[in-house]
C-alpha positions in Angstrom: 0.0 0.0 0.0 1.3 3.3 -1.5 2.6 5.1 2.3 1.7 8.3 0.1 -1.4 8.2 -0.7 -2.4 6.4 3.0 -1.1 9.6 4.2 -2.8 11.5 2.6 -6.2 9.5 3.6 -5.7 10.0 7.4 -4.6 13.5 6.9 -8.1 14.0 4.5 -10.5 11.3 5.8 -9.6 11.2 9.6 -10.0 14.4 10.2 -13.5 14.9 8.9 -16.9 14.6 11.4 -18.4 11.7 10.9 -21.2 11.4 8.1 -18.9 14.0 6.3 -16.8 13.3 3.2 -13.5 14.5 1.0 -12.7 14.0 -2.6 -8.7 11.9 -2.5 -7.0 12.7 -5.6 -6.1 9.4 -7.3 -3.7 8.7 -10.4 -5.0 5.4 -11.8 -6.8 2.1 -10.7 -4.1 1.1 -8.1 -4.7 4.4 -6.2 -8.5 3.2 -5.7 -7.7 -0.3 -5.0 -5.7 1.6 -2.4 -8.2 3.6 -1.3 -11.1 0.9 -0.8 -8.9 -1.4 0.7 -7.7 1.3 3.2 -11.3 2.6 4.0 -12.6 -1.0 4.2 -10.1 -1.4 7.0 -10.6 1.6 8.3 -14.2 1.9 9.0 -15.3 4.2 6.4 -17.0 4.1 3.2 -16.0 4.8 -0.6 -19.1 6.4 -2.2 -18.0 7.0 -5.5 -15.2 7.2 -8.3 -14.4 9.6 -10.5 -11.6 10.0 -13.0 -9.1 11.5 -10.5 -10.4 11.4 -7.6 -12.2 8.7 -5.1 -14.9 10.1 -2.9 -14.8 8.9 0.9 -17.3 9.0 3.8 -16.0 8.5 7.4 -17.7 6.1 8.9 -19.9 3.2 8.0 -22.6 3.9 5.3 -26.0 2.5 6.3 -27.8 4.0 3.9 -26.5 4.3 0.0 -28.8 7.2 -0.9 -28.3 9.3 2.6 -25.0 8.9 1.8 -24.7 10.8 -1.5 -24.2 14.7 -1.7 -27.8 15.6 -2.1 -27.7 17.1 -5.5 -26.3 13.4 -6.7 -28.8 11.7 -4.9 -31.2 9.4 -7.7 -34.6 11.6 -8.2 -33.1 14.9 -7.5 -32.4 15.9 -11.2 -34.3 14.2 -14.0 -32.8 13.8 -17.6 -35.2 14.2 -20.4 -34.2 13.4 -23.9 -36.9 15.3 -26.3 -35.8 14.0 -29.1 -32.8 12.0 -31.0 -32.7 13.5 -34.3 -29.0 16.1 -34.6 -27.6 18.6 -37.1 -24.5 16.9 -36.2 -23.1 13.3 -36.5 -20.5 12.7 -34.0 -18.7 9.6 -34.1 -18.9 9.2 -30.3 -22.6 9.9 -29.9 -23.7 7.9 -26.8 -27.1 7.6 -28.7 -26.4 7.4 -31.7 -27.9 11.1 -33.1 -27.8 12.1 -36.2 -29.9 14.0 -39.1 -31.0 10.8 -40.0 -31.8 9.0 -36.8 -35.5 8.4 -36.0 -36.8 11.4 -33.6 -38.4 9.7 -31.0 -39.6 12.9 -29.7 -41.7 13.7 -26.5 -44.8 15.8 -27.8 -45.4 19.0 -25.6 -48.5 17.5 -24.2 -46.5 14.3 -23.0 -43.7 17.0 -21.7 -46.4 18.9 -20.2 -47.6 15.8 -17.9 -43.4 14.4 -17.2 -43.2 18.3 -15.9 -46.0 17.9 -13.2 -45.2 14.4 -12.3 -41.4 15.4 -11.6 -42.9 18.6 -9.8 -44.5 16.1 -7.7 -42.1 13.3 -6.9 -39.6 16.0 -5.6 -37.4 16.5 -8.5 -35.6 19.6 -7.8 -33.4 20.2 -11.3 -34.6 19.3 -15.1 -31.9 19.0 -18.2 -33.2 18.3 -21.4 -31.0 17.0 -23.9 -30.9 15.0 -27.5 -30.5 14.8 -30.2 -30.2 18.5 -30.4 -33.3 19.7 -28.6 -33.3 23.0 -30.9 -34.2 20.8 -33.9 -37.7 21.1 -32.3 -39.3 24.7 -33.6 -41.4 24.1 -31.0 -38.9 23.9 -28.2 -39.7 27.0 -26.9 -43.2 25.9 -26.0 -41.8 22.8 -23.5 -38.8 24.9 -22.2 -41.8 28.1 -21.2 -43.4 25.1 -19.1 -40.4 23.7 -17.5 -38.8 26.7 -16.1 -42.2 27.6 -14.6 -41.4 24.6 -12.6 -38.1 23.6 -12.2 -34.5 24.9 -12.9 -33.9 24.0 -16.4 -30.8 23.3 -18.4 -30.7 22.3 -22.4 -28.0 20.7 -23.8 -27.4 21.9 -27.1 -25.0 22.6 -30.1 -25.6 26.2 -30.1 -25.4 25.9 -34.2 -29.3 26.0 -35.6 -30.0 29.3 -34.3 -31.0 31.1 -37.5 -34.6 31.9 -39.1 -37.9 31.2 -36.6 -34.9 29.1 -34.5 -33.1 32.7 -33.7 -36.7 34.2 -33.1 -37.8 31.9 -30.5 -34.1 31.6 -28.8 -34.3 35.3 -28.1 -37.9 34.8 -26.6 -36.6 32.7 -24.3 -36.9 33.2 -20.1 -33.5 34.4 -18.8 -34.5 32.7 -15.4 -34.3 29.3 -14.2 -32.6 28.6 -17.5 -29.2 27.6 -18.9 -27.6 26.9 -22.0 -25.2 23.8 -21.9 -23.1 24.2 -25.0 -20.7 20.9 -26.7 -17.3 22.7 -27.2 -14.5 19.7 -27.3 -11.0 21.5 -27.3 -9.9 24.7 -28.3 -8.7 24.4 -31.1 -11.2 23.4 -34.4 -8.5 20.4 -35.5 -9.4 18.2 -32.7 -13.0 19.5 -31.9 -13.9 19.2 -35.9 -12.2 15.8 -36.1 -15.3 13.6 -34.1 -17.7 16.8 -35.1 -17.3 17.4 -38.5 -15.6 20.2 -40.1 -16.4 24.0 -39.4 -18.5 22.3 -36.2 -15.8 24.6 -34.2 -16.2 27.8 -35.6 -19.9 27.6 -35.1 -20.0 26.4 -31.9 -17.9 29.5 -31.0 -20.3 31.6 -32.3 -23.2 29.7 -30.7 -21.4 30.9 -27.5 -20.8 34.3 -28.1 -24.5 34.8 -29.0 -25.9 32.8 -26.2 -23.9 35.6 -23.9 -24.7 38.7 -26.0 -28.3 38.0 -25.4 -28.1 37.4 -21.7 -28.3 33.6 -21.3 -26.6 31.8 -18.3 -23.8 29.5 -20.6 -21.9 26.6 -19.1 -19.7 24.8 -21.6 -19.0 20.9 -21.2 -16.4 19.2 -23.3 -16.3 15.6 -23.9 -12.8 14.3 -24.0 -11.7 11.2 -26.2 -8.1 9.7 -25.6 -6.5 12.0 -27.8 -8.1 15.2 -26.5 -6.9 14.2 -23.4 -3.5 17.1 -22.9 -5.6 19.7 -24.2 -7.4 20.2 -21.1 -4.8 23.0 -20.2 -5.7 24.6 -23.4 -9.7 24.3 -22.5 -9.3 26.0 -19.7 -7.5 28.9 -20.9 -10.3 29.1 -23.0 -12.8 28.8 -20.6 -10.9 31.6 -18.6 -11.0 33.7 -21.9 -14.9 33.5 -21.7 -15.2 34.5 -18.4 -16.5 30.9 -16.8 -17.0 29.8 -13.3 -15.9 26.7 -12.0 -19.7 26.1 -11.9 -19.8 26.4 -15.4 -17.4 24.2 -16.9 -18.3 20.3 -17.5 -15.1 18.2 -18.7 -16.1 14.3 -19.1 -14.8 11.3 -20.7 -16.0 9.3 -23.7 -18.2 6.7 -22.7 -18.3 3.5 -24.5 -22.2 3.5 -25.8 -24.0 3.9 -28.8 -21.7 5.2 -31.9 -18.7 5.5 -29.3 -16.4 1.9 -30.0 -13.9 3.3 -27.2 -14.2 5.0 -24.0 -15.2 4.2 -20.9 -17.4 1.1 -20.1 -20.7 1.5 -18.0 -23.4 -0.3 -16.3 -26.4 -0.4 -13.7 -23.7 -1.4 -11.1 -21.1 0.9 -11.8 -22.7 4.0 -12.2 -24.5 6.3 -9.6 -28.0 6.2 -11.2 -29.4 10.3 -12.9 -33.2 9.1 -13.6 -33.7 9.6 -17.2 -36.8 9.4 -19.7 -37.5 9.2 -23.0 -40.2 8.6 -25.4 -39.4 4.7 -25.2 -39.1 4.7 -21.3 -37.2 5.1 -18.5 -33.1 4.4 -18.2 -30.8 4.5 -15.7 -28.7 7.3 -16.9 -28.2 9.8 -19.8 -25.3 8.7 -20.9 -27.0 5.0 -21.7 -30.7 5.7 -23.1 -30.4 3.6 -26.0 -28.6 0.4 -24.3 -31.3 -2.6 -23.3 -29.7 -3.5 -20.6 -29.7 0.4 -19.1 -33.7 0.2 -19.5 -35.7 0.2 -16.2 -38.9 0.2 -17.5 -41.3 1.0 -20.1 -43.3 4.0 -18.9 -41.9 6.9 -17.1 -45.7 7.3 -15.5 -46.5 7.2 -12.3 -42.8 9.2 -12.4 -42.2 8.7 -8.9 -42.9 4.8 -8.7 -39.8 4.8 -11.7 -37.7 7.0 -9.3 -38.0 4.4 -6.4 -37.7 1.6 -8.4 -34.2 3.4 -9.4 -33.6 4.2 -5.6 -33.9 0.5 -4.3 -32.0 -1.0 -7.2 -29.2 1.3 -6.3 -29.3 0.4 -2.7 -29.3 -3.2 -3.3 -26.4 -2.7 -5.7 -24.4 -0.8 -3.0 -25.4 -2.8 0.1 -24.9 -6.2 -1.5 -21.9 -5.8 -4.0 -18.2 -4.9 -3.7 -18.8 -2.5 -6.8 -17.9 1.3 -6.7 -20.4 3.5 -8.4 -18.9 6.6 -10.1 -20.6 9.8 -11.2 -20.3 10.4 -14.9 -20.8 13.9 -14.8 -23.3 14.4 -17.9 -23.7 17.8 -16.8 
């Protein structure tokens, strides 16, 4: 066992009140084999594992859920995919997206209902997502009911603003609202390479009119194996656009739908992020075309879906030697 690193657990973990947890910084799978082994000893708790870091509860953990930060916690965000169809094709897609993929889209009166059911079962934040959710003209109509509601993010390209698009964009509430942009380096070789070329330069522009018209931005990046050492170069960029912390996502490739590399995810090693589409409820975002990431057929009653999620999670956690990790989507 690395004397390092176990160090560096007292000094972090031991410290901390109990029920109370710290993010380790970690350097590859040894480091968390480290980690679990020494909090297994120990009498504390891995919760979850992220790409650098392993995050540790001192103590015991009775109860999987309790034990989450609250904002990670299965039923406190919902995931909506509106629709599948994309302007784009990108040759990691996680669903598969593309101009010519079938929509599958959730009709405003079905988006209507999914908003008062979340409403009541307690979720607290909504992000929509795609596809590109600004393929629908009529996106404007479902994001006017959600942000009545809930706090609302859209994931989006930022490049099919033009026309009646542009129109109803600039329409659009200011509060309870943000714009989750795609920009994957900062430089257009490597973003345009899994994009397509001049994706880049639009994207850019996506950005800079999202701001001049007084949206809330935050920009997430998804990183493949070569995009890897440009993370330095990302943030540069995202100090250049006058980002918080808050709004700057950086994730990894996941290995689902067109992605054939990346990382590799299931029900048991992944903290559950409820998620519906027109075909059902999955287990998270990042898996909503993959069978076995399916939890059931209808999202309705919404909260039923959400404890269904809840006790599957527990069982997982309370029965398994598997470490859940976040994939931050968002």
């Amino acid at each position: 066992m690395s004397l390092r690193l176990t160090l560096r657990l007292v000094e972090q973990v031991g410290s901390l009140a109990a029920g109370s947890t710290a993010l380790v910084d970690v350097e590859g799978p040894d480091d968390v084999e480290i980690v679990r082994r020494w909090a297994e000893a120990t009498g504390n708790t891995v919760i979850s594992v992220h790409p650098d870091a392993v995050e540790v509860l001192r103590g015991r953990m009775d109860d999987p859920i309790g034990a989450l930060p609250p904002d990670r916690r299965p039923g406190h965000r919902l995931w909506v995919y509106t629709n599948f169809h994309c302007n784009l094709a990108c040759d990691y897609c996680c669903v598969e997206s593309s101009p010519s993929a079938v929509p599958r889209v959730i009709d405003l009166e079905q988006f209507g209902r999914l908003m008062d059911e979340a409403s009541g079962a307690g979720v607290e934040e909504l992000y929509l997502t795609g596809g590109e959710p600004f393929m629908l003209l009529d996106l404007d109509e479902r994001l006017a009911v959600a942000t009545a509601i809930l706090p609302t993010t859209v994931l989006t390209n930022a490049m099919v603003w033009t026309g009646e698009r542009r129109r109803r964009l600039e329409a659009l509430p200011r509060e309870g609202l943000t714009l989750q942009i795609s920009l994957d380096a900062a430089t257009a070789e490597l973003h345009d390479l899994h994009r397509g070329a001049g994706s880049f330069d639009r994207a850019i522009a996506g950005i800079r009119l999202a701001m001049e018209l007084g949206f809330r931005v935050r920009i997430a990046a998804t990183l493949g194996r070569d995009s890897i050492d440009a993370e330095k170069e990302l943030d540069t960029l995202f100090d250049d656009l006058d980002l918080d912390e808050d709004q700057r996502v950086v994730r990894r490739i996941a290995r689902q739908g067109a992605a054939n590399d990346g990382l590799s995810v299931s029900r048991t090693s992944l903290i559950p992020e409820v998620c519906v589409t027109a075909e059902g409820v999955w287990w998270h975002p990042v898996a909503a075309i993959d069978p076995t990431m399916k939890v059931r057929d209808d999202w309705s009653p919404l909260e039923l879906a959400i404890e269904e999620i809840r006790d599957e999670y527990r069982m997982h956690r309370l029965t398994s030697d598997v470490l859940a990790s976040t994939f931050p989507c968002a």
